[in-house]
C-alpha positions in Angstrom: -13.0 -93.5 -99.8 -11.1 -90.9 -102.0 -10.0 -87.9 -100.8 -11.4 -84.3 -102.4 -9.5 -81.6 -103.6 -10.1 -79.7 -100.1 -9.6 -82.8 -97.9 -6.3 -83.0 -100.0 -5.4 -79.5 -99.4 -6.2 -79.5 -95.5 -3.9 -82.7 -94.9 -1.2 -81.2 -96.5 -1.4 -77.9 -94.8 -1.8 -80.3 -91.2 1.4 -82.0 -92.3 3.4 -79.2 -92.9 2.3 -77.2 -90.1 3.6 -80.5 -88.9 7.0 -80.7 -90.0 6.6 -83.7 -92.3 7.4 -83.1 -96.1 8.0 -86.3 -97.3 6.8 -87.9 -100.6 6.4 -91.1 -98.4 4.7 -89.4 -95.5 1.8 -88.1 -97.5 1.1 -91.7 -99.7 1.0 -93.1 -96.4 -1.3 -90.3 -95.0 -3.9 -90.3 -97.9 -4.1 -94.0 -97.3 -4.4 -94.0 -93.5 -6.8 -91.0 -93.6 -9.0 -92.9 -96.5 -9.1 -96.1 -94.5 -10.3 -93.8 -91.3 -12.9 -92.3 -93.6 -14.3 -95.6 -95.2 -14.8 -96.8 -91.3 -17.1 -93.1 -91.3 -14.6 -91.1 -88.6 -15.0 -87.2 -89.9 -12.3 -86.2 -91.8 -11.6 -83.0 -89.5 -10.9 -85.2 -86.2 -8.6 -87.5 -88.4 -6.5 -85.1 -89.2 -6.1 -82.9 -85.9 -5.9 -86.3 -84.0 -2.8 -87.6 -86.6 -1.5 -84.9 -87.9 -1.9 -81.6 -86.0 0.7 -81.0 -83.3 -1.1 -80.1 -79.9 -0.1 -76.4 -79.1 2.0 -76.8 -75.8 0.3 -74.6 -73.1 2.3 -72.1 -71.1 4.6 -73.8 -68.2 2.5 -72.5 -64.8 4.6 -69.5 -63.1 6.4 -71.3 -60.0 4.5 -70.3 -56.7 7.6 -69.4 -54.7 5.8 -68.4 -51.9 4.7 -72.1 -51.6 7.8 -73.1 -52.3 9.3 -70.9 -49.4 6.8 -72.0 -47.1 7.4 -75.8 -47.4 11.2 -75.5 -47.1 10.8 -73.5 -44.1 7.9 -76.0 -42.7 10.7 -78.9 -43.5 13.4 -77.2 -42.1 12.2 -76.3 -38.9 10.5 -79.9 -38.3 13.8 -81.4 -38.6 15.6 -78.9 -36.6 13.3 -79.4 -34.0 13.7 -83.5 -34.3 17.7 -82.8 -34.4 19.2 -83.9 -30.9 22.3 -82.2 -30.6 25.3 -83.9 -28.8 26.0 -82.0 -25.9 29.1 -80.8 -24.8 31.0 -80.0 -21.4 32.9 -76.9 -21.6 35.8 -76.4 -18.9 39.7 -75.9 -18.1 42.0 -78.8 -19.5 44.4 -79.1 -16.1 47.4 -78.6 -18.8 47.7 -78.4 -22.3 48.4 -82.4 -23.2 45.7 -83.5 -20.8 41.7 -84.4 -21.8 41.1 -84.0 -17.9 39.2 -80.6 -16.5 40.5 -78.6 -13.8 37.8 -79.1 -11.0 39.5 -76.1 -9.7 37.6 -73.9 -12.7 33.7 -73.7 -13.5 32.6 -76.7 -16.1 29.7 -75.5 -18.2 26.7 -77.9 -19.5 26.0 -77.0 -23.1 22.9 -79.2 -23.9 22.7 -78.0 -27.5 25.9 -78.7 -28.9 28.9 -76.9 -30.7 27.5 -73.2 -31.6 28.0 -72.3 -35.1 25.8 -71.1 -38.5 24.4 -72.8 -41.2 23.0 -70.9 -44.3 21.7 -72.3 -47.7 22.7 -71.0 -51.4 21.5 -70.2 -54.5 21.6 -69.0 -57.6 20.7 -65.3 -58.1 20.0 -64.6 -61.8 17.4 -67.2 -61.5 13.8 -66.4 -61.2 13.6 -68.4 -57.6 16.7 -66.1 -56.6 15.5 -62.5 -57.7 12.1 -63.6 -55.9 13.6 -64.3 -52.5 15.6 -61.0 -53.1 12.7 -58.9 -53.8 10.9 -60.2 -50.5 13.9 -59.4 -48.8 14.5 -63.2 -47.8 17.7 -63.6 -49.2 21.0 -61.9 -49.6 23.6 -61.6 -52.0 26.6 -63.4 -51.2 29.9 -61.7 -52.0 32.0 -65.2 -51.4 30.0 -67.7 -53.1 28.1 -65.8 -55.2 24.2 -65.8 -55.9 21.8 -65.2 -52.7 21.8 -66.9 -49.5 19.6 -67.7 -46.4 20.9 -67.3 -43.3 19.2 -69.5 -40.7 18.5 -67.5 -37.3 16.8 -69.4 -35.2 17.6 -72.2 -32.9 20.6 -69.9 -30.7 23.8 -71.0 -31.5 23.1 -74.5 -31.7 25.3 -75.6 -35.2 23.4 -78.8 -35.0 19.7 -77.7 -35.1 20.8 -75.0 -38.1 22.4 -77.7 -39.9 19.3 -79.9 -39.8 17.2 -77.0 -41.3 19.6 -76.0 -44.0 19.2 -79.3 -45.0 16.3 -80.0 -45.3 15.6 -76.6 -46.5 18.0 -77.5 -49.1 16.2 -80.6 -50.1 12.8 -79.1 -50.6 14.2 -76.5 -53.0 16.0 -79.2 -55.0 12.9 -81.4 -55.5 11.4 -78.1 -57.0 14.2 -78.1 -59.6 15.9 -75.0 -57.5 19.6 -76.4 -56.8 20.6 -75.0 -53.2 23.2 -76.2 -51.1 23.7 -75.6 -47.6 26.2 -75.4 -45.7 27.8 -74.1 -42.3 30.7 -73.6 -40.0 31.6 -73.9 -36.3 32.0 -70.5 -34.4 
């Protein structure tokens, strides 16, 4: 079936809109949308379904406040799954020698070396100005951007090390890159 003067004039307009301007591109059209037509498709699907680019709809606004709650979730479970090593505290009997000094109180510490573990991330990112707004976050005059500084779990290096983590991971599978990190007291 040929093509009329307004079916001509709407494919072209769909193929610039389109990007295509070639010669070749529009012999090939008018044939494919003929053929389409002869088998009795409407001429108006045709052309939106071939030759109309979709309009792209508006990337969702992150929920941060999800995103918050399932690193934290994440983070705690594996701090609580951590087992620290524990350690014995006590005298040396001299400076070159592993052995304690029975003579001086030995101390138990059931959860491990103390120390603090914190995650980082960017802060000119939307992710970053959110957790700063909502006071979750802090900027970070050594490495720069915002950081979380993991309280809980006493001074147990261990447990805070297993929630930065997987605090850390959560935020990366939601395209926010954190890293975490720590150091012994």
């Amino acid at each position: 079936m040929k093509l009329t003067k307004d079916q001509n004039k709407a494919l072209a307009a769909a193929m610039r809109a389109n990007g295509d301007t070639r010669l070749i591109g529009w012999a090939e059209a008018k044939a494919a949308v003929s053929a389409a037509l002869d088998l009795g498709a409407p001429f108006n699907e045709i052309v939106a379904r071939e030759y109309v680019t979709p309009v792209s709809q508006p990337k969702a606004k992150p929920d941060h406040a999800l995103v918050w709650a399932k690193a934290h979730d994440a983070g705690h479970d594996a701090a609580e799954a951590c087992k620290p090593r524990a350690m014995i505290v006590g005298t040396a009997k001299s400076l070159f020698d592993d052995s304690f000094d029975t003579s001086k109180p030995v101390y138990h510490e059931p959860e491990g070396v103390c120390g603090f573990a914190w995650v980082n991330w960017k802060g000119n990112t939307s992710w970053g100005r959110w957790t700063a707004s909502e006071n979750l976050s802090r900027k970070d005059g050594y490495y720069g951007g915002q950081t979380y500084w993991i309280h809980d779990y006493g001074q147990s290096m261990e447990r805070k090390q297993a929630y930065a983590h997987a605090f850390a991971a959560v935020l990366n599978e939601h395209g926010i890159k954190a890293t975490p990190m720590s150091r012994m007291d």
